[in-house]
C-alpha positions in Angstrom: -18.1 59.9 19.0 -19.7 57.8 21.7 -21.7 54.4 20.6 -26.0 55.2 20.9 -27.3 53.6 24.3 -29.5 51.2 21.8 -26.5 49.4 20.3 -24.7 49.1 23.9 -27.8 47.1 25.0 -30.1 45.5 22.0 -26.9 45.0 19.6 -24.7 44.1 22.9 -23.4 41.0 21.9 -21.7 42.6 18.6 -21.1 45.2 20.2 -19.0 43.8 22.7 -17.4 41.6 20.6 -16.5 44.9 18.4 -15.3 46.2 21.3 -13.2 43.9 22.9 -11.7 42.7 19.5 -10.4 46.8 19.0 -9.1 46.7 23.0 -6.8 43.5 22.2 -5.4 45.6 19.4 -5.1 48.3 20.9 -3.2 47.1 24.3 -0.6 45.2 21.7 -2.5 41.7 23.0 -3.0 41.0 19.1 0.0 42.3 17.2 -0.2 44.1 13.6 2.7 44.7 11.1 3.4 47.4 9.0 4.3 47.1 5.1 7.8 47.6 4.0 6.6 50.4 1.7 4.4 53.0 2.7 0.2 52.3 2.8 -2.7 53.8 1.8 -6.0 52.2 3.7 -9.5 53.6 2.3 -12.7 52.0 4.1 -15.0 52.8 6.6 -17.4 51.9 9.3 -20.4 50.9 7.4 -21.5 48.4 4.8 -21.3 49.5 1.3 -22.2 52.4 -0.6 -19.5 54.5 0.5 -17.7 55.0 -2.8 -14.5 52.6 -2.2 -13.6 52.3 -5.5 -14.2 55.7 -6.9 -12.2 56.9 -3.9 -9.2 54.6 -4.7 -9.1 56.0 -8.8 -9.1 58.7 -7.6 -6.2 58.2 -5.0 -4.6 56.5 -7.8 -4.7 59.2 -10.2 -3.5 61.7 -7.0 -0.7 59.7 -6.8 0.1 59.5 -10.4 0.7 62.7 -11.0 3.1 63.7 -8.0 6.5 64.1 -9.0 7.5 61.6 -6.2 5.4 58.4 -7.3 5.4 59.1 -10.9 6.7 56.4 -13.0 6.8 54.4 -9.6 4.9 51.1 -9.0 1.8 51.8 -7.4 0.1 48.8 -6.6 -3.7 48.2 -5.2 -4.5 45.3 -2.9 -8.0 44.2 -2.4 -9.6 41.0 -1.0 -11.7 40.8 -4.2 -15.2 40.0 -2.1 -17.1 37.5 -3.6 -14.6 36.0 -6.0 -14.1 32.1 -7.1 -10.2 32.5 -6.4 -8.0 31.6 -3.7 -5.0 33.3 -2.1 -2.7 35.6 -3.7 -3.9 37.1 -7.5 -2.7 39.0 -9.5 -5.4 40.6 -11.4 -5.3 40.7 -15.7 -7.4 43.0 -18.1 -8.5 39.8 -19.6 -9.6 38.4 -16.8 -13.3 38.1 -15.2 -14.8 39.3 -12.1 -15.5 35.9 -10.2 -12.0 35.8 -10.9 -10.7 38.7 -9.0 -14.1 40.4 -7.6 -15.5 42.9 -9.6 -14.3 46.2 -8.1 -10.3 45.0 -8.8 -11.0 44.0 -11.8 -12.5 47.7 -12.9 -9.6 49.3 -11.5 -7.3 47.2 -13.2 -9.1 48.1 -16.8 -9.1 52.0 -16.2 -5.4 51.4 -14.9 -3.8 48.8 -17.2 -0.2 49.6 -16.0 -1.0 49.8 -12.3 -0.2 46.4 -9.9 -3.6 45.1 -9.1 -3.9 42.3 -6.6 -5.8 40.6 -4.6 -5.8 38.6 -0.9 -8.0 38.2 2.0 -4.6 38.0 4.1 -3.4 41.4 3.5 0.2 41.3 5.4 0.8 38.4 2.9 -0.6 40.1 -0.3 1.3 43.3 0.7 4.5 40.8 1.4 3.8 39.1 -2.5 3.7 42.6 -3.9 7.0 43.9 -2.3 8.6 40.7 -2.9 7.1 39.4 -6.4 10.2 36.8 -6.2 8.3 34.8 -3.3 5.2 34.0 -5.7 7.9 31.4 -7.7 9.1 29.2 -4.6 5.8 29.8 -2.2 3.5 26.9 -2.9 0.6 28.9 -1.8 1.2 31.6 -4.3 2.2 29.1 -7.3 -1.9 29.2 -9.0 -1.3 32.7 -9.9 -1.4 33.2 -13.0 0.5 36.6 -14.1 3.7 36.6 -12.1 5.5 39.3 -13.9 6.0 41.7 -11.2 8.0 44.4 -10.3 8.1 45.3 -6.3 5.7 47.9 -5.2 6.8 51.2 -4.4 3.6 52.2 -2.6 0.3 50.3 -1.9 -3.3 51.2 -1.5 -5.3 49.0 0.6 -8.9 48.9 -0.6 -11.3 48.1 2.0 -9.0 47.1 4.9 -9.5 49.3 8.0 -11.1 46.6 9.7 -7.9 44.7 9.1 -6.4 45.1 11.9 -3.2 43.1 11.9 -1.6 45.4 9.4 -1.1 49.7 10.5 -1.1 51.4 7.3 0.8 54.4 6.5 -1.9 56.4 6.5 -5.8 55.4 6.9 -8.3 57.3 5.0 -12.3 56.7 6.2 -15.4 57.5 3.8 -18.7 58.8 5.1 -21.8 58.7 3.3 -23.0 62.2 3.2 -26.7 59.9 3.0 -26.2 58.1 6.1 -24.3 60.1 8.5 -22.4 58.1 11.4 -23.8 59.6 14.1 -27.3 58.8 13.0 -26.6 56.1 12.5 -26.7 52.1 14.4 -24.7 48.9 14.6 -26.2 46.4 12.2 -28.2 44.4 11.6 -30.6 47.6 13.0 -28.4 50.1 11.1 -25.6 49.4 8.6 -22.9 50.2 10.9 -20.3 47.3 10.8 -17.8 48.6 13.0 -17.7 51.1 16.4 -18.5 54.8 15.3 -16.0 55.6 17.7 -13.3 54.2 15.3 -13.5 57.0 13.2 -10.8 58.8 15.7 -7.7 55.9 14.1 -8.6 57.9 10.9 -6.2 60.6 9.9 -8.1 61.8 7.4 -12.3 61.5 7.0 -14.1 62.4 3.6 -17.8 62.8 3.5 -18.6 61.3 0.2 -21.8 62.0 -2.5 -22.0 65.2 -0.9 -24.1 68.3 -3.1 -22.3 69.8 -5.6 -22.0 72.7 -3.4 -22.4 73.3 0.6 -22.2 76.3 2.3 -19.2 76.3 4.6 -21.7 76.5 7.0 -22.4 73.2 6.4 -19.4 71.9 6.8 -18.0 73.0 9.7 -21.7 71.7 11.5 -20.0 68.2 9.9 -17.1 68.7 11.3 -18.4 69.3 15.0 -20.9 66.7 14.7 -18.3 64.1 13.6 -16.7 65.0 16.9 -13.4 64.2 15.3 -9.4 65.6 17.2 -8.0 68.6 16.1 -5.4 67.3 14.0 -7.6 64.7 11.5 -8.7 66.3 8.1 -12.1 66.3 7.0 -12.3 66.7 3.1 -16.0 66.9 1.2 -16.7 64.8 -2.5 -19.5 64.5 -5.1 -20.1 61.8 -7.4 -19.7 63.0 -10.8 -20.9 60.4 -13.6 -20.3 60.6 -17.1 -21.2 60.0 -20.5 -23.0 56.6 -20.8 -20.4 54.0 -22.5 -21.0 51.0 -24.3 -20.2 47.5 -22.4 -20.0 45.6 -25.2 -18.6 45.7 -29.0 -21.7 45.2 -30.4 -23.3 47.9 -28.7 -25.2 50.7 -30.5 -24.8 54.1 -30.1 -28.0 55.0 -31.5 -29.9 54.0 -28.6 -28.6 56.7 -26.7 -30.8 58.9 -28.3 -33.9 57.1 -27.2 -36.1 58.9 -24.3 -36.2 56.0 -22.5 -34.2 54.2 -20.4 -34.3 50.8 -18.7 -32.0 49.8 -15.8 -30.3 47.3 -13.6 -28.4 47.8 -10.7 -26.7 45.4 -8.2 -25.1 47.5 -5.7 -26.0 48.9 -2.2 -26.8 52.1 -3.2 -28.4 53.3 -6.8 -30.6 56.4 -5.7 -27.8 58.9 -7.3 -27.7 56.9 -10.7 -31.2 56.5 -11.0 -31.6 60.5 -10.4 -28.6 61.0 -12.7 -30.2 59.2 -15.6 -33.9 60.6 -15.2 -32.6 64.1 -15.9 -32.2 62.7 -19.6 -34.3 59.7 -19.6 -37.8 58.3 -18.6 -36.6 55.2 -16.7 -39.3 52.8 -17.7 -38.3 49.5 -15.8 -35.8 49.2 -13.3 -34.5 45.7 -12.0 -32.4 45.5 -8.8 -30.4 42.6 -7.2 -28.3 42.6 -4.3 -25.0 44.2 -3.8 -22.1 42.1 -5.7 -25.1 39.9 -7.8 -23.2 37.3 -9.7 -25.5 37.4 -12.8 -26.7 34.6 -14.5 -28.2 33.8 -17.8 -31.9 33.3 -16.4 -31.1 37.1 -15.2 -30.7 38.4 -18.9 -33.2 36.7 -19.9 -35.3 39.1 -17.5 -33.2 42.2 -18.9 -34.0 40.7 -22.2 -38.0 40.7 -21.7 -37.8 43.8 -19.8 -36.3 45.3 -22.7 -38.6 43.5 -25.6 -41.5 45.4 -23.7 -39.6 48.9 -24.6 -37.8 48.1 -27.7 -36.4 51.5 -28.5 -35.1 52.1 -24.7 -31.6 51.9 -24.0 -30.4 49.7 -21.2 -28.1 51.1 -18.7 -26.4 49.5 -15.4 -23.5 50.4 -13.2 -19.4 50.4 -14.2 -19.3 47.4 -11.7 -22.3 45.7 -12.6 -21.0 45.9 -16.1 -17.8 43.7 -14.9 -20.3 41.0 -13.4 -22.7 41.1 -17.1 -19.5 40.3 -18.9 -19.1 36.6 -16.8 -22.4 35.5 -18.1 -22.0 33.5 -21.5 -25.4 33.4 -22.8 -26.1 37.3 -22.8 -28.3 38.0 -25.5 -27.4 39.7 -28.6 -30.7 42.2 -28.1 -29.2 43.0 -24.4 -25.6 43.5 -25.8 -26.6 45.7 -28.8 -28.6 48.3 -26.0 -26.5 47.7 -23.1 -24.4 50.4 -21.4 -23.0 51.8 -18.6 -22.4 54.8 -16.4 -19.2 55.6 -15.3 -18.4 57.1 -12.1 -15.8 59.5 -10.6 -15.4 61.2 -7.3 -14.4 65.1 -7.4 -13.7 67.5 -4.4 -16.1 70.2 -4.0 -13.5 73.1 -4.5 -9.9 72.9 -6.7 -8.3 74.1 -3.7 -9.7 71.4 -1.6 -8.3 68.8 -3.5 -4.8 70.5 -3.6 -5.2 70.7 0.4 -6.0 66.8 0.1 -3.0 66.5 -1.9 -0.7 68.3 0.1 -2.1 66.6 3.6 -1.5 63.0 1.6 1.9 64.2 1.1 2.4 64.8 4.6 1.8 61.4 5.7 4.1 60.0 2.8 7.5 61.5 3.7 
C-alpha cells in the first residue's frame, strides 16, 4: 500500500519524520527487545475509533478458553492514555480511571482475575509483569499500589504497534470498516497517525464494525484493495451491543421502559451507538465531548438540565464513558437514578471465522 502523493508533499514533514523513524528500526540503527513470554500487540494506523478494547476482550476471552492458556496468567499492558499516574500500575477493580486510564480500568472490571497493568515504557511494564519480584527493590516501581503478582504467562499489548522498541509475538492491526486505509490521509488532513504502508509488519489485519453480513464478494475486493502479502490474515468483525446496564446502584430500571432516550458520548466515534439506541428509543438530546473527556461536575450538571427538560427519558453513555462518570464526586442523584450504559462486544461475522482466527492465533503462539 503506497502513501497518496498529497501526504508525500503537503504532510511531508510528518511524513518524513514517519518515515525515517520506521527506516532506523528497520536497518537495526534503533534496537527493539522482545518479551520473555510470548506477545500479543493490537493497534493500528489511525487515531481512535478502531475498537481497541473490544478487540483485546475479546482476545482475552479467545485466550481463556484454549486448553493451553487456561488457568495461565494472562496479563494486559496498556499505557493508560490520559491517566494522573506515573510509571508502572497495577490496575484494581476499586480503582478510578484517572488512575489507570479508562479503557484498563474496564477491562480489569469485566476480567477481575486477569493481570491488568499499565506503562508508557512498555519493555519495562512487560519486564514488571514477568518479574513481579522487581516492583519491591526498583524505586521507580515502589508507588504501586497492588504488588501481589504472579509472573505473566502471556501478555497482550493494547495499543502499542507504534512502539517500536519492543517486537511482539504476534501483531494484530484493526481497520475501520468506516474509514478505510487506503482512503484515507496522514493527519492532521486525515486521521492516519502512522504510514499506511505499515500495515504489511501486521500478521494478521481485522476490518472492524463491519455489517452484520458481507457478501464474500466483498471481502475479497478488501482484501485486494488492502494490498496486503500472501501469507497475512484478514479476518472481518461487527460491533454487537447489548442490553443497557445500570452504572450506578441507585440506578432504576424502570426508565428503561421510557421512549426516550438522552445521551452522552466522549469518544472518537458514536455514529453505531447512536443508531443502535434509536431502533428502540427517540434520542431527544445528545451531548458530546471529546475522546477520553475527563468529566467534571459542571458537566453533570449539563446531563442533569438536559435531563430535567425530559424527565421520563433515560440517560444512556458509553461502557467507557461510564468509567470516567464514576471520577466525578458531585454527580447528581437525578443523573445516577436514570443513568446507564451500553456495553459493547466485537463478534466475527461467521463461527467458522472466528475458529480460523483462533486456530491462525495459535499458530503464532507455539
Amino acid at each position: 500500500m503506497k502513501t497518496k502523493l498529497l501526504d508525500k508533499t503537503l504532510l511531508f514533514p510528518y511524513f518524513l519524520s514517519l518515515k525515517t523513524r520506521h527506516a532506523m528500526f528497520n536497518s537495526g540503527m534503533r534496537k527493539s527487545q522482545t518479551a520473555e513470554v510470548p506477545t500479543i500487540c493490537i493497534g493500528n494506523v489511525a487515531v481512535g475509533g478502531t475498537g481497541k478494547t473490544p478487540h483485546t476482550e475479546m482476545i482475552l476471552r479467545t485466550l481463556m478458553a484454549d486448553p493451553r492458556w487456561k488457568g495461565t496468567n494472562i496479563s494486559v499492558l496498556s499505557r493508560g492514555y490520559k491517566r494522573d499516574s506515573k510509571g508502572f500500575q497495577q490496575v484494581t477493580v476499586d480503582g478510578t480511571a484517572a488512575m489507570y486510564g479508562d479503557e484498563p480500568l474496564q477491562i480489569k472490571k469485566k476480567f477481575p482475575f486477569v493481570t491488568v497493568a499499565v506503562d508508557k515504557d512498555r519493555n519495562e511494564g512487560c519486564r514488571y509483569l514477568c518479574h513481579p519480584d522487581l516492583l519491591q527493590t526498583e524505586k521507580k516501581a515502589r508507588k504501586c499500589k497492588d504488588k501481589n503478582l504472579n509472573p505473566a504467562s502471556i501478555i497482550i499489548l493494547d495499543d502499542a504497534f507504534q512502539y517500536r522498541s519492543l517486537k511482539p509475538t504476534v501483531s494484530i492491526v484493526l481497520v475501520d470498516y468506516n474509514r478505510p486505509v487506503f482512503k484515507d490521509h496522514l493527519m492532521p488532513v486525515g486521521r492516519l497517525r502512522d504510514l499506511p504502508e505499515r500495515l504489511y509488519e501486521a500478521d494478521i489485519v481485522i476490518v472492524t464494525k463491519c455489517p452484520a453480513y458481507m457478501e464474500q464478494e466483498e471481502k475479497d475486493q478488501w482484501v485486494r484493495d488492502l494490498g496486503l502479502k500472501e501469507n497475512q490474515k484478514v479476518f472481518f468483525t461487527k460491533i454487537v451491543y447489548c442490553d443497557l446496564e445500570p452504572v450506578f446502584p441507585e440506578s432504576e430500571s424502570r426508565y428503561l421502559y421510557s421512549k426516550r432516550l438522552i445521551l452522552f458520548t466522549g469518544i472518537a466515534d458514536d455514529k453505531p451507538l447512536r443508531m443502535y439506541l434509536s431502533d428502540n428509543y427517540k434520542v431527544v438530546r445528545h451531548l458530546t465531548f471529546p475522546d477520553h473527556h475527563k468529566y467534571t461536575d459542571r458537566d453533570m450538571m449539563s446531563v442533569k438540565a438536559a435531563s430535567a427538560a425530559s424527565p421520563t427519558a433515560v440517560i444512556a453513555t458509553t461502557e467507557k464513558d461510564s468509567q470516567r462518570v464514576k471520577d466525578c464526586a458531585k454527580t447528581p442523584d437525578s443523573v445516577k437514578q436514570r443513568l446507564f450504559r451500553a456495553p459493547i462486544k466485537v463478534d466475527f461475522l461467521s463461527e467458522e471465522e472466528h475458529d480460523e482466527f483462533r486456530l491462525t492465533l495459535q499458530s503464532f503462539l507455539k
